[in-house]
C-alpha positions in Angstrom: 0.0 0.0 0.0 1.6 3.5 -0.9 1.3 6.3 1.4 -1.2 9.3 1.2 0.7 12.9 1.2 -1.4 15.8 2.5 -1.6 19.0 4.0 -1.8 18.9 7.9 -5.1 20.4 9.0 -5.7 21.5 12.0 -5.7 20.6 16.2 -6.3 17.1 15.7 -3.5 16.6 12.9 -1.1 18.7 15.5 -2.0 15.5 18.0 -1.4 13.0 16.0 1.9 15.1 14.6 2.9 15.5 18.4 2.4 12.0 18.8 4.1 10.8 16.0 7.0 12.8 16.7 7.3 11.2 20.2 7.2 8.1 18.9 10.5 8.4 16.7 12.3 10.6 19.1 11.9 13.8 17.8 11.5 17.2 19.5 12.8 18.6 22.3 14.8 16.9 25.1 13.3 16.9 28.3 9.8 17.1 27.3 7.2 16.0 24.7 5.7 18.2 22.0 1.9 19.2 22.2 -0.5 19.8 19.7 -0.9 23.2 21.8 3.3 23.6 22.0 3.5 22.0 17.7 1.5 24.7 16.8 3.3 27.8 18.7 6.7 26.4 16.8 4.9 26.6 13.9 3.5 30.2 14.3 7.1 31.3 15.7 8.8 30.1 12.4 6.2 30.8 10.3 5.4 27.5 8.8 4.4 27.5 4.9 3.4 24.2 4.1 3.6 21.2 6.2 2.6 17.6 4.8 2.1 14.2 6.2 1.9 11.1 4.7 -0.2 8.4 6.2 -0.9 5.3 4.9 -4.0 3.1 6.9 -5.2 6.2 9.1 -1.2 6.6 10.4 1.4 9.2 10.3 4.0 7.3 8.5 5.8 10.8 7.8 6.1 14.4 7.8 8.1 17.6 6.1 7.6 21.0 7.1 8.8 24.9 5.2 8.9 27.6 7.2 10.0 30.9 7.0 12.7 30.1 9.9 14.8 27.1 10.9 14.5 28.4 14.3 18.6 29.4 14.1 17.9 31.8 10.9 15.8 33.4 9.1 15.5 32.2 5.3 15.8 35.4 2.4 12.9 36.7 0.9 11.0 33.9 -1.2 12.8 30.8 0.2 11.9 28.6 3.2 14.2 26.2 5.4 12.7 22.7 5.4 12.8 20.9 8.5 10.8 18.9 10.6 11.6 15.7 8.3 10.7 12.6 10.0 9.8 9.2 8.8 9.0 6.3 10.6 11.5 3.5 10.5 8.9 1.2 8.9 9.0 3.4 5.8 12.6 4.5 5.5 13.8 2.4 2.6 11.6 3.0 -0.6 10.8 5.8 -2.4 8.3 7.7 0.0 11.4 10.1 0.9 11.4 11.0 -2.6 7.8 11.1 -2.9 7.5 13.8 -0.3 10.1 15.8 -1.5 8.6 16.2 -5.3 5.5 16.6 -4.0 6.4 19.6 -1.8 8.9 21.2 -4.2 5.5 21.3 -7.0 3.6 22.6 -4.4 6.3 25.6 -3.4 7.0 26.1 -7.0 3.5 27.4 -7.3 2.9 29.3 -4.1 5.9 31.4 -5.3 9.1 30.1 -3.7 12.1 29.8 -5.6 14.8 28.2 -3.1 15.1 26.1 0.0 17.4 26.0 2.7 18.4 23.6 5.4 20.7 22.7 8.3 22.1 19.6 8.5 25.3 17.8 10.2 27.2 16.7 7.4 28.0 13.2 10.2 24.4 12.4 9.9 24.7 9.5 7.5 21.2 9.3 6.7 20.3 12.7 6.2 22.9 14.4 4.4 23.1 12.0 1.8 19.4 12.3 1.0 19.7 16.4 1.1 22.3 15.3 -1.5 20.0 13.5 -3.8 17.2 15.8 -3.6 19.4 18.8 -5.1 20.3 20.6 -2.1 24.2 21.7 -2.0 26.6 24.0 0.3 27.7 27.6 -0.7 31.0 27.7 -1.6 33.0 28.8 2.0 30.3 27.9 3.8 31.7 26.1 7.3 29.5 24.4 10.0 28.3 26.4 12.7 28.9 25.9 16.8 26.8 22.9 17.0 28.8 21.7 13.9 25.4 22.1 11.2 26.0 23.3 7.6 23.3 25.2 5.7 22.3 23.8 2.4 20.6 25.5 -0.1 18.1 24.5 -3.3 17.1 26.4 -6.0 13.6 25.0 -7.6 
C-alpha cells in the first residue's frame, strides 16, 4: 500500500503530529511536543506548508517549510525545510522522494524559488538524501557551533 501525502489540517493533525514525533524521538529533550506547544513552533517560524503522509489512518511521515529554521531566518521567497521525519517502517523505498517532489511542486507554485536547510554533514542518513534531492553548500560555507551546515536548493 503507498502512502497518502497531504496538508496537515488542523488541532487534531497537531496530536497526531505530536504524537508521532514522540514516537520516533523527535522534538525537544526533556519534554514532549503538544499539539498546543506544535502549533506555537509553527507560528514562531512561520510554517508555509507542512505535509504528512499516512498510509492506513497513520502518520507514516512528515516535512515542514517555514520561514525560519529556528537558528535563521531564510531570504525573501525561500523557506528552510525541516521537521523531516519518517517512521522506521518506511525509511527504505521511495516515500522520501515522494514527499520531497511533491512539496517542491507545491512551493513552485505558491511562489518560492529556493530552499534551505541545516544539516550535520555526520548524519549519514540525512545528508546523503539532502544530496539526492538537489540541495548543495555555498562555496566557504563552514558548520556552525553545534557543527550544522546550511544547504541550499534552487527549484
Amino acid at each position: 500500500m503507498s502512502a497518502e501525502i497531504r496538508e496537515l489540517s488542523g488541532g487534531d493533525d497537531l496530536e497526531r503530529v505530536a504524537d508521532f514525533f514522540a514516537r520516533n524521538g523527535y522534538g525537544p529533550s526533556g519534554g514532549a511536543l503538544t499539539g498546543v506547544s506544535l502549533d506555537r513552533v509553527f507560528r514562531e517560524r512561520g510554517m508555509r506548508l507542512f505535509l504528512i503522509a499516512e498510509e492506513r489512518g497513520r502518520i507514516v511521515a512528515t516535512i515542514g517549510y517555514a520561514t525560519m529554521s529556528g537558528r535563521r531566518a531564510a531570504p525573501r521567497d525561500q523557506l528552510f525545510a525541516g521537521m523531516f521525519v519518517i517512521a522506521p517502517s518506511h525509511r527504505t523505498g521511495m516515500l522520501a522522494g515522494r514527499l520531497f517532489s511533491d512539496s517542491f511542486e507545491r512551493l513552485v507554485a505558491s511562489g518560492i524559488r529556493g530552499l534551505r536547510v541545516e544539516v550535520d554533514p555526520a548524519n549519514s542518513r540525512a545528508f546523503p538524501l539532502y544530496i539526492r534531492v538537489g540541495f548543495r553548500a555555498i562555496d566557504g560555507m563552514a558548520p556552525d557551533e553545534d557543527g550544522y551546515v546550511e544547504l541550499v536548493s534552487v527549484l
